[in-house]
N, C-alpha and C positions, 0 to 999 in steps of 0.2 A: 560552546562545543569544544573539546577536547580533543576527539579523535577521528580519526573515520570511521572507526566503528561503532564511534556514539551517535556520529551523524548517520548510519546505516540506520541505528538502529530505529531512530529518532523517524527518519523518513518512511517509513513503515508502519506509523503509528496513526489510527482514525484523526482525520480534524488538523493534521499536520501540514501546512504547506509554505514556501520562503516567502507566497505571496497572499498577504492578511485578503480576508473577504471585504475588507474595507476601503482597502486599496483605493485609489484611482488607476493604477494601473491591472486590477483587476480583470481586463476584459472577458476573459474565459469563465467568469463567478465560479474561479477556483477555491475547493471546499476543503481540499486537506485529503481527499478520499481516493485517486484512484490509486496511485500505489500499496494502500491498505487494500481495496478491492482485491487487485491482483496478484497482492502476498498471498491472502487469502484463497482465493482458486486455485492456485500454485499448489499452496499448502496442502490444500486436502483434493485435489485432485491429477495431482503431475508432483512437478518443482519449481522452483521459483529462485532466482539469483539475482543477487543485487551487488555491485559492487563501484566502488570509487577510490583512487587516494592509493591508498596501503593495507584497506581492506573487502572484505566481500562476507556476504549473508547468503548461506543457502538452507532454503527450508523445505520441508519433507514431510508426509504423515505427519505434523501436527511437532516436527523434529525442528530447530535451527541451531547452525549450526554458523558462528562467526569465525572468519578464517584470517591468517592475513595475507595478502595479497598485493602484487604491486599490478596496478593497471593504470597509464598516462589518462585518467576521464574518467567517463562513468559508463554504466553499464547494466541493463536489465534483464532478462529471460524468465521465459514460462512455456513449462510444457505440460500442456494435459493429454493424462493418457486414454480415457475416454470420454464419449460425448456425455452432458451433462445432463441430464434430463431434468426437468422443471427447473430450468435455469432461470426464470423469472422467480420462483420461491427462494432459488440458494442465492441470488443476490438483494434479494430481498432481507434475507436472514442476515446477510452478512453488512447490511446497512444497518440494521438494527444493533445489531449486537456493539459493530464499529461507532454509531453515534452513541450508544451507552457507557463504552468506553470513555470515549471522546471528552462528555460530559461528565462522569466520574474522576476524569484530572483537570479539567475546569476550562476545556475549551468548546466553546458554546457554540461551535460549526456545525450546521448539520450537512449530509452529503446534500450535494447539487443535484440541479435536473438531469446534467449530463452526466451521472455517475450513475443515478437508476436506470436510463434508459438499455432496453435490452433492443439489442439488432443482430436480427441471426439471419 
């Protein structure tokens, strides 16, 4: 990794996570998926902002938009502007789509149990 904005961009990606599914220190059978989730709902229903380092991502309508930014850490946000109706179909779709990706650049994660679960 090069920049912060590569690592913005990188952490946003399905399947992506610091910690391998293989791990031993795995505890959480982290899958690479929730900040992809939540770019995602961001994305097409609010905004979504991620930032660390020296920069920051914010996405929009289906918009991103890398900025650069000084912030000491890191930092997430999401705002959606209305309720989401068949929210168990849209994150459904959006695992779908996200493990396709996932496995199109050749990381064989699928999302976790705890990334489909819906609790409203």
């Amino acid at each position: 990794m090069q920049t912060d904005a590569e690592a913005l961009e990188l952490a946003i990606k399905p399947g992506v996570s610091r910690i391998s599914a293989n791990s031993g220190g795995n505890i959480f059978d982290n899958s690479g998926f929730g900040l992809y989730v939540l770019s995602e709902i961001g994305d097409r229903f609010g905004w979504f902002a991620i930032g660390s380092g020296r920069s920051r991502l914010i996405g929009n309508n289906g918009e991103r938009v890398l900025e650069d930014f000084v912030f000491p850490g890191t930092f997430i946000g999401i705002q959606v502007f209305n309720r989401i109706t068949n929210f168990s179909d849209v994150l459904s779709e959006i695992i779908r789509k996200g493990e396709k990706i996932a496995g199109v650049n050749g990381i064989s994660n699928k999302a976790s149990g705890a990334s489909k679960v819906v609790k409203l």
